[in-house]
N, C-alpha and C positions, 0 to 999 in steps of 0.2 A: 463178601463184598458184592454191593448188587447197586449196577449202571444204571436200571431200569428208573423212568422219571417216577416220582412218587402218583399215586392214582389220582388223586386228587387233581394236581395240578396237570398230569393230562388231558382229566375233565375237560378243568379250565380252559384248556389251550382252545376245546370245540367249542364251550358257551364263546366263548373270544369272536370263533371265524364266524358262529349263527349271528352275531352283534352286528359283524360287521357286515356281512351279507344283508341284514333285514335292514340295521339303521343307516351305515354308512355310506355302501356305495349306492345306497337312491342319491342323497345329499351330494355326490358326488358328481350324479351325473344330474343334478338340478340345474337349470339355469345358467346351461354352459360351463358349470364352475369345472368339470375335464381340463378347461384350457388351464387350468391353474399346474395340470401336472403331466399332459401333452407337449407336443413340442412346442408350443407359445407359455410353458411355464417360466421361464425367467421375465419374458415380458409383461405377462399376464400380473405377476406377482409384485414388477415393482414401480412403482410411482415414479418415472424418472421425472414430471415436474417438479417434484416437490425434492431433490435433490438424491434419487436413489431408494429413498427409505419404504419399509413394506405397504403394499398395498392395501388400502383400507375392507376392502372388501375379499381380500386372501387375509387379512385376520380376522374380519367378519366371520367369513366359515370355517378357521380352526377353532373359535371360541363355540362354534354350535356347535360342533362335532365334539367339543370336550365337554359341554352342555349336557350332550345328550350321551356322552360316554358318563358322566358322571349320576344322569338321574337313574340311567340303568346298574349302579352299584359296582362300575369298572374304573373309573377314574384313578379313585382314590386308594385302589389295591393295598400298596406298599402304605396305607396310612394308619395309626394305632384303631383299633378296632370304633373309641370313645368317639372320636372324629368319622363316624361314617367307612372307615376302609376294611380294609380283612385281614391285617397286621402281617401283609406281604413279607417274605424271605426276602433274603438276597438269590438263595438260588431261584428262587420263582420271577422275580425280575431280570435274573438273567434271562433264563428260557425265555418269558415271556418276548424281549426286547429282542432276541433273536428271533424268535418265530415270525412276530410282527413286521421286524425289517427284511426278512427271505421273500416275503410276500411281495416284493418291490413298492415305485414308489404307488401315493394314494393317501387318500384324506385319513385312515387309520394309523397311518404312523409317519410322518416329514418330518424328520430330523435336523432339517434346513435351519428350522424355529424350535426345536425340541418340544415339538408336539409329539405325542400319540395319545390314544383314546386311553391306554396305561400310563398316570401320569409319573413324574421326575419330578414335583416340584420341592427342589431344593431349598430354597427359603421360609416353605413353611416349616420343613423338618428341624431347619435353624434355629425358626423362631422356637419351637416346643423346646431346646435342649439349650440356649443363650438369651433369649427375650427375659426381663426382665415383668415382675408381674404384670407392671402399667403394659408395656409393651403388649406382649400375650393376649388382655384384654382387649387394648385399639387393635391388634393386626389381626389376630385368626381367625374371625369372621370373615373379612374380607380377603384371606388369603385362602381360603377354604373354599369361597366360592366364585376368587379366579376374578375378582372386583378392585384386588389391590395386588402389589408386588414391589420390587423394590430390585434396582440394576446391580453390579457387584464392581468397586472401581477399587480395584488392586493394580494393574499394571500400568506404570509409565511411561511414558515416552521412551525413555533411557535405560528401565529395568521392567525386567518381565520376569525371569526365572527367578532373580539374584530377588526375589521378593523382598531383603531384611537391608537390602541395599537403599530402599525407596527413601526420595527426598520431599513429599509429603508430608507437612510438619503442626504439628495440631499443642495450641497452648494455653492452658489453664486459664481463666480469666473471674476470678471470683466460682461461681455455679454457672458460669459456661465456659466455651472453648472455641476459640479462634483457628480456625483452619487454612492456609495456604498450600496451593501445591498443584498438580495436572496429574490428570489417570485418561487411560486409554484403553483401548476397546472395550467399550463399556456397552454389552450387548444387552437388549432390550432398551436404552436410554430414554430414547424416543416416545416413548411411552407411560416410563418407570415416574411417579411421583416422589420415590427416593432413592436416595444412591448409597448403596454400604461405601462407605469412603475410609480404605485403610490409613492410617499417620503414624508417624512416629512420633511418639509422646512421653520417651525417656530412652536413656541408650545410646549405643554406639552404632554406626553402621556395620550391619553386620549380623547384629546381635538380635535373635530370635524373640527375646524379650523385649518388652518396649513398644509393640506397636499395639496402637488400638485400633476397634472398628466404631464406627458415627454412623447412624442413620443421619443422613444428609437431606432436606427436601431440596427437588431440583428447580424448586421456586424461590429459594432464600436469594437473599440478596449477596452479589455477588459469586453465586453459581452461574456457570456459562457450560451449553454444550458449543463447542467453535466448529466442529467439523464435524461429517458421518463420514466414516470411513470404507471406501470404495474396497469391496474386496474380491477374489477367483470366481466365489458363488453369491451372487444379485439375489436378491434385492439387499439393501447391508439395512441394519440396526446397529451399529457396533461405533458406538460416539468416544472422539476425542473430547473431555471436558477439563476445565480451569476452575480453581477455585479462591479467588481473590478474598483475602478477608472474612469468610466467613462464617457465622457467629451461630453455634447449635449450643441449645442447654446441657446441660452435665447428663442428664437425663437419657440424650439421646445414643450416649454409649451402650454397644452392645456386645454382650460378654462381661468381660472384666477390664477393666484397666489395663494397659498393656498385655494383655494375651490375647489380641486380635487376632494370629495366625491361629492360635488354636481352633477358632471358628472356622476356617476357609480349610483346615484338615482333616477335620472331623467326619467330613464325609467324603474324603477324596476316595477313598479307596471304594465307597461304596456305588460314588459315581462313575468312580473309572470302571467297574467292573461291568456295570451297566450298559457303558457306552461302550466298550471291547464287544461284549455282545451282540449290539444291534453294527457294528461295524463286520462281525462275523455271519451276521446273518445276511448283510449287504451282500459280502463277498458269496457265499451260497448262492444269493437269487444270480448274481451273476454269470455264476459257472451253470447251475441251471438251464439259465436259457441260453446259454453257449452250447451246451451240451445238445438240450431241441432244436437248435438253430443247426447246427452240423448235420446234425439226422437227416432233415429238412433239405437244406440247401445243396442241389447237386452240380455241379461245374463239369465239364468235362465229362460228364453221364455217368458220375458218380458220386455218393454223398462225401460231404468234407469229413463227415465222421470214421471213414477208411482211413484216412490219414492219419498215419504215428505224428506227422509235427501241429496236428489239432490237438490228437488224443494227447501228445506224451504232456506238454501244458497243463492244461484241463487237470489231468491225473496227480501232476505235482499240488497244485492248488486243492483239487481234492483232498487228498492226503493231509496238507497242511490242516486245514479247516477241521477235519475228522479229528486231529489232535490235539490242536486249537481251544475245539468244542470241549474235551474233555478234564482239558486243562482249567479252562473256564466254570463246569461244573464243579468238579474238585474245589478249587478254588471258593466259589460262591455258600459249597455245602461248607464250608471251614470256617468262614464267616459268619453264619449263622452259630457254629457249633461253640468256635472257639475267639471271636471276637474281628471288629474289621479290621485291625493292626496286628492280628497273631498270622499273616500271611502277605505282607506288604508286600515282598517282594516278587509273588507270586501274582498281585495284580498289577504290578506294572510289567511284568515278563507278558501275561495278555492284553496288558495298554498299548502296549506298543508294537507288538506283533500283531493284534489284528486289526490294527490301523494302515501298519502298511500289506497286510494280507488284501485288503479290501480293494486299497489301490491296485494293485495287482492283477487281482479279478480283473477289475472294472477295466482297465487298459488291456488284459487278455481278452473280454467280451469284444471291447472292439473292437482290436482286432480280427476275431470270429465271423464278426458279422460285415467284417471290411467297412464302405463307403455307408454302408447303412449305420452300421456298429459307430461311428464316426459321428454323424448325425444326430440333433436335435428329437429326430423321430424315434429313436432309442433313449432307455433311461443311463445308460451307462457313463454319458461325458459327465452328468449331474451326479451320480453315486460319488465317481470320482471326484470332482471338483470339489463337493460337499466336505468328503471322507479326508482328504487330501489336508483339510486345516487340521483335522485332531491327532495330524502328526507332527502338532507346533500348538496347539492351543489345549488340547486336555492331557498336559504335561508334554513337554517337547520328548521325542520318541530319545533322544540322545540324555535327558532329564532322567526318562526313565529306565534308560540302560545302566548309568552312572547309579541311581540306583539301587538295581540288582547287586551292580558289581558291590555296593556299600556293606548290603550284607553279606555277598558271597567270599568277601576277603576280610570280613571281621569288621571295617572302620563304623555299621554300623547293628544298634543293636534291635533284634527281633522283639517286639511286645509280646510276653508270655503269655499264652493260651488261658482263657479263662477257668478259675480254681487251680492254675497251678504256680507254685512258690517258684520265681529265678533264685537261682541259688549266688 
């Protein structure tokens, strides 16, 4: 059994820091754009005329930065070789997403917007394994080069986990289909020319069958965004919208006919495994510079790092993250080995532990650093604040304990490892 990161992708990890040293942090510190991620980062970042929503010119420079990560052959990692990428692991996007986010915050990796220079883009993976010929043809040009996208409107007002619960009702009309209903937090909105819009389109509530997905244009008539919704971490993108009436052709069904969940699960585990990573690499940069901050800082004429009630913290949180991390690779190497669903339950046990591992750090750090630690002049209230949603938003952490517990007492069943028979 050998821990050691594969050569290759240790490589990677230096071409990664030479990229961002030579291309990213100049861009960084161009034209003021530091305030974007200094203490004037929430201001800097968000448009309060225009009702909260991101700053046009803080998505200006994630779109160069992923520009110019993309013309250097780094974007598109995790993308099938055909498409420009290097036919990225799972375990390689983990590591990577860790490394990236230890490095704290910075224009190479804000998770704020699910930037980094390694991208995540979820929807084009979608489109390559549910788009529909016509589909595939109009989108993957333009989602390949970041010109087009599309928001994801599954959650309701009323239902968020209870996903099969939703009252979003979509109905047959000759060769199209009539849509009513409201979905909410609908991140990216603001921008998204469509909106995957889940319905119930046969079925009982309840019932896992039955729903579909619509590409929706958020220009059809009868689309309304009503509200952006104010959230802990500024600037929001995250639209309440309504859907009165409205009228998409048969066409723009994507997937199958009621098997719209299977689309939004297909890569859960790949994503979560993802985002546990760069929330464990969070918590690292944290404890990090807790750890130099101690050293550093003497009170009383002596460093805070003599102290067992700095050190014994610090050390728990260590530990954790050490185990964490190993858990995490395990896990990512299994995924590639033996498929994303032959260890489900092993990625939500890092879903949710190193979401609130992060938090933890990041409320330890400021602790560490007291009245500074506190302060805007540290990155730590933003890791947390940030961190703090994807223990409610990429599967509620209590979502993914219920879970665990599914498969740990039998009620649910493990996908067999790939080439091997369930008996």
């Amino acid at each position: 059994m050998n821990f050691d990161l594969p050569a290759d992708l240790a490589a990677y990890l230096k071409t990664l820091d030479d990229f961002i040293e030579r291309e990213i942090k100049p861009l960084e510190q161009e034209d003021d754009n530091i305030r974007f991620f200094d203490h004037r980062r929430e201001d800097a970042r968000t448009d309060w005329d225009r009702g909260g929503l991101p700053n046009e010119r803080w998505e200006a420079l994630l779109a160069e930065a992923r520009r110019r990560a993309d013309a250097a052959g780094h974007y598109r990692y995790p993308y099938p070789r055909e498409y420009g990428g290097q036919d990225g692991s799972n375990l390689g996007m983990a590591v990577i997403r860790e490394h990236l986010a230890a490095k704290g915050l910075g224009l190479h990796n804000d998770l704020q917007n699910e930037h980094s220079i390694v991208g995540n883009n979820v929807g084009f993976l979608l489109m390559l394994h549910y788009g529909s010929d016509e589909q595939k043809q109009e989108w993957i040009p333009g989602l390949l080069e970041g010109r087009r996208g599309f928001a994801v409107g599954i959650t309701e007002p009323d239902h968020g986990s209870d996903a099969t619960w939703m009252e979003t009702r979509a109905v047959r009309e000759g060769d199209a289909w009539r849509i009513n209903g409201e979905k909410t937090w609908n991140t990216g909105i603001h921008t998204a020319p469509y909106d995957l819009i889940f319905a119930r389109t046969s079925g009982r509530q309840g019932d896992g069958e039955g729903i579909t997905a619509f590409l929706v244009p958020t220009d059809a008539e009868g689309f309304r965004v009503e509200e952006m919704l104010w959230t802990f971490n500024m600037p929001t993108d995250h639209g309440h919208v309504s859907l009165r009436d409205v009228v998409v052709p048969h066409g723009a069904i994507f997937g199958e006919e009621g098997r719209g969940l299977q689309v939004v699960q297909h890569f859960f585990n790949e994503n979560r495994i993802r985002q546990a990573a760069s929330s464990l690499g969070a918590a690292q940069f944290c404890i990090n510079e807790s750890v130099a901050y101690a050293r550093e800082r003497a009170p009383f004429g002596k460093p805070l790092a003599t102290n067992q009630a700095i050190q014994f913290p610090l050390v728990e949180l260590q530990t954790q993250c050490e185990m964490l991390r190993a858990l995490v690779h395990k896990t990512a190497w299994s995924m590639d080995e033996y498929g994303a669903f032959s260890v489900s339950d092993k990625v939500s046990m890092c879903n949710y532990w190193a979401n609130r591992l992060c938090c933890e750090a990041a409320d330890r750090a400021m602790q560490v650093h007291g009245g500074l630690g506190y302060s805007r002049h540290k990155p730590f209230e933003h890791i947390y604040r940030h961190h703090r949603r994807y223990r409610i938003t990429e599967g509620a952490e209590e979502i993914q304990m219920r879970r665990v517990a599914g498969y740990l007492f039998g009620f649910m069943k493990q996908q067999a490892p790939k080439g091997v028979r369930e008996s």
